[in-house]
C-alpha positions in Angstrom: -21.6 65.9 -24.9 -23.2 68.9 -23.2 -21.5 72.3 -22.5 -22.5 71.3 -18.7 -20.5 67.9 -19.0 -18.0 69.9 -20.8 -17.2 72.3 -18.4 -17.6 69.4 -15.2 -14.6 67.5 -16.9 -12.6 70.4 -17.4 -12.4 71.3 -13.6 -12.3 67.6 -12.5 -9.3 66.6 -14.4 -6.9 69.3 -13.1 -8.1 68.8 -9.6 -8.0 64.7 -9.5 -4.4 65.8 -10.5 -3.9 68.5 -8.1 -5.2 65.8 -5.4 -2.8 63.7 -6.3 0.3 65.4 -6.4 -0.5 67.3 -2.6 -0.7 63.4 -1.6 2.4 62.3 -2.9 4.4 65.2 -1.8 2.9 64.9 2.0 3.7 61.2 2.1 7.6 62.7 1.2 7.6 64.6 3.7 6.6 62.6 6.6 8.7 59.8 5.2 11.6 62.5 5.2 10.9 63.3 8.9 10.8 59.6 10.4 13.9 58.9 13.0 14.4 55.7 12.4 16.6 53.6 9.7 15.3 50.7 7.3 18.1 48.4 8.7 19.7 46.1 5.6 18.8 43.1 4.0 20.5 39.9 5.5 22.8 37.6 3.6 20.7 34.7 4.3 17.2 34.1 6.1 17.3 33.5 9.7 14.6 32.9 12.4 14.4 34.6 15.4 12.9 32.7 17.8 15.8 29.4 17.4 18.4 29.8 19.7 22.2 29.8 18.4 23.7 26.9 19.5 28.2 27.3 19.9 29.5 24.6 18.0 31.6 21.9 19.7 34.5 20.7 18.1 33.6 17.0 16.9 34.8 14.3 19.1 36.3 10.9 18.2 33.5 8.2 18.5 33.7 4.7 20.3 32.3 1.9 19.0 29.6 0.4 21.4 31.6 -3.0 21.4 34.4 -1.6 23.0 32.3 -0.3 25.5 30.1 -3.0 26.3 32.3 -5.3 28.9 32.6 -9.3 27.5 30.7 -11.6 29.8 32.8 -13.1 32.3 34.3 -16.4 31.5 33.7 -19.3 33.9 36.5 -21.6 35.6 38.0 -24.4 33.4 36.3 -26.7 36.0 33.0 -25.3 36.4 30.7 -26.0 33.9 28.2 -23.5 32.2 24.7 -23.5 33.2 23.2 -21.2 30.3 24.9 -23.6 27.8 23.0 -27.0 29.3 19.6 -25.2 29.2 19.8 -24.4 25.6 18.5 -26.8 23.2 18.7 -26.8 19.5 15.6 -26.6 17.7 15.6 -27.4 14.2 13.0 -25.8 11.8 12.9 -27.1 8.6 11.5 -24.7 5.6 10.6 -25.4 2.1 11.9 -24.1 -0.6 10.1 -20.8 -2.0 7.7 -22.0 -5.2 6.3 -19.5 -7.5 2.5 -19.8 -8.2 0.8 -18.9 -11.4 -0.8 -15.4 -10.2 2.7 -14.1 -9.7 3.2 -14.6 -6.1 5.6 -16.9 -3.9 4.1 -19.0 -1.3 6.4 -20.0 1.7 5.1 -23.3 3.4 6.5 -24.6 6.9 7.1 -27.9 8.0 3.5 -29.4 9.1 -0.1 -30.3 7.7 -2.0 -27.8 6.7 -5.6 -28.3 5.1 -6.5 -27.2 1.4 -7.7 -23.8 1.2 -9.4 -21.6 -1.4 -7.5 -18.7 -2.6 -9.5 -17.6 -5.6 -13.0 -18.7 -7.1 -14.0 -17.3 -10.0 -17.9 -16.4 -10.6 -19.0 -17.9 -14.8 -20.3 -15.9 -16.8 -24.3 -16.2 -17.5 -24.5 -17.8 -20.9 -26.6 -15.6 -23.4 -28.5 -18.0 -24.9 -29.5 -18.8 -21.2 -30.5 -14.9 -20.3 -32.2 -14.5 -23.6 -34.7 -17.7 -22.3 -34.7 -16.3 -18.8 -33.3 -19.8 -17.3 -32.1 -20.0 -14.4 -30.2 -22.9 -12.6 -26.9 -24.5 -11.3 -24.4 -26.8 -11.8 -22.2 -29.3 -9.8 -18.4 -29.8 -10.5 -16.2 -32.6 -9.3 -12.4 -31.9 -10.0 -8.7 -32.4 -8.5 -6.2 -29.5 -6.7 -3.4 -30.8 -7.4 -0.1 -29.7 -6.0 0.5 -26.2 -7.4 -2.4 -25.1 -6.6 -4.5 -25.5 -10.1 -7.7 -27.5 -10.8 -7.7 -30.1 -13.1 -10.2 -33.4 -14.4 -13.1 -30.9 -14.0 -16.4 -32.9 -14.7 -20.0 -32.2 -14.0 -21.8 -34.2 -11.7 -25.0 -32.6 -11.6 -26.6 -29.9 -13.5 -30.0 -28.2 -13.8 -29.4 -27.6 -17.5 -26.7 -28.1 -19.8 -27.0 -24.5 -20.8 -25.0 -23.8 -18.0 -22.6 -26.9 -17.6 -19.8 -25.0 -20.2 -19.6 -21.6 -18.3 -19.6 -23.8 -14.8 -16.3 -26.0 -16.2 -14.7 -22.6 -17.9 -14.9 -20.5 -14.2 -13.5 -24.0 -12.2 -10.9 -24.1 -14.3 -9.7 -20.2 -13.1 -9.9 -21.7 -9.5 -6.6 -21.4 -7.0 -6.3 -22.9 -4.3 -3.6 -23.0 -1.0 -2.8 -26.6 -1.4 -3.0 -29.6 1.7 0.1 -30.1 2.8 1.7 -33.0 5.0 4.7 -32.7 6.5 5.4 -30.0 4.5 4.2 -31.3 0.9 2.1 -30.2 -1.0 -0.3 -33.1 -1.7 -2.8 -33.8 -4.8 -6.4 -33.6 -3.5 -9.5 -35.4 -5.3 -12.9 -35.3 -5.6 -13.0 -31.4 -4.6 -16.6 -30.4 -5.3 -18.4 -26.9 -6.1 -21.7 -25.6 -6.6 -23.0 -22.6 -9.4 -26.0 -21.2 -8.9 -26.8 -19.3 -12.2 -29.7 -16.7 -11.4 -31.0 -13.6 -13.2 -30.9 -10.2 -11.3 
């Protein structure tokens, strides 16, 4: 360090110092000369802008039956026109069955057609990609009542390269089955196509 630096840092120490302390002292002063008071801290947080509401003492509560008048009761000899224009109607419902994926189906009275809930897409066999082929197959099988496939067969197939993958994927198959008059009924000869094609 310089004599020059020196002697700058000697007078600009005691005056940051100085320049402090005159700041601090005015800022007592004025605060000492303000005329009003810091009111006091609140027991508990309250806002302003709600309006207080005077509590009411807590009155005994009627049920709403008592206050809702019975209907009137006709004469022993006149006969009741609501009553004769009602008819029963019966609605019968089967009983809840659990299907395989985990998930209860509720079928009502009636016929309802079969309906596919799931098809699964096979898997391209490797030997199959490795050659480049590309083709499709043709199953036959039978929904039966659950829901599940079953006597899955090929029918027609461009190459039996692809017929295993095709049987594997209709096996995974679910299905809503037909009912009639609320059974579930055993369907057959329920065909699908796979189209196996490289991308």
């Amino acid at each position: 360090m310089t004599q020059k630096s020196v002697f700058q840092l000697l007078i600009a120490v005691p005056a940051g110092i100085a320049v402090t302390l005159g700041v601090l002292l005015l800022m007592t002063i004025l605060i000492a000369k303000l005329p009003f008071d810091i009111p006091e801290r609140p027991d508990r947080p309250t806002l302003g802008f709600l309006p207080t509401v005077p509590e009411r003492p807590v009155m005994p509560h009627d049920p709403v039956a008592e206050r809702i008048p019975p209907p009137p009761v006709p004469p022993a000899g006149v006969p009741d026109e609501s009553a004769s224009q009602a008819l029963p109607v019966a609605v019968r419902v089967a009983a809840v069955r659990p299907q395989p994926s985990g998930t209860p189906a509720l079928s009502v009275s009636g016929n309802s057609p079969l309906v596919a809930m799931l098809r699964v897409e096979p898997t391209y066999p490797p030997d199959a990609a490795a050659r480049g082929l590309e083709g499709y197959v043709v199953v036959e099988f039978t929904v039966l009542a659950d829901g599940t496939t079953a006597d899955i067969v090929v029918v027609e197939s461009s190459s039996r390269a692809f017929e295993r993958a095709a049987i594997k994927a209709a096996e995974r198959f679910r299905y809503r089955p037909k009912t009639t008059d609320g059974q579930a009924q055993t369907v057959y000869g329920v065909r699908n196509l796979f189209r196996f094609r490289m991308e």
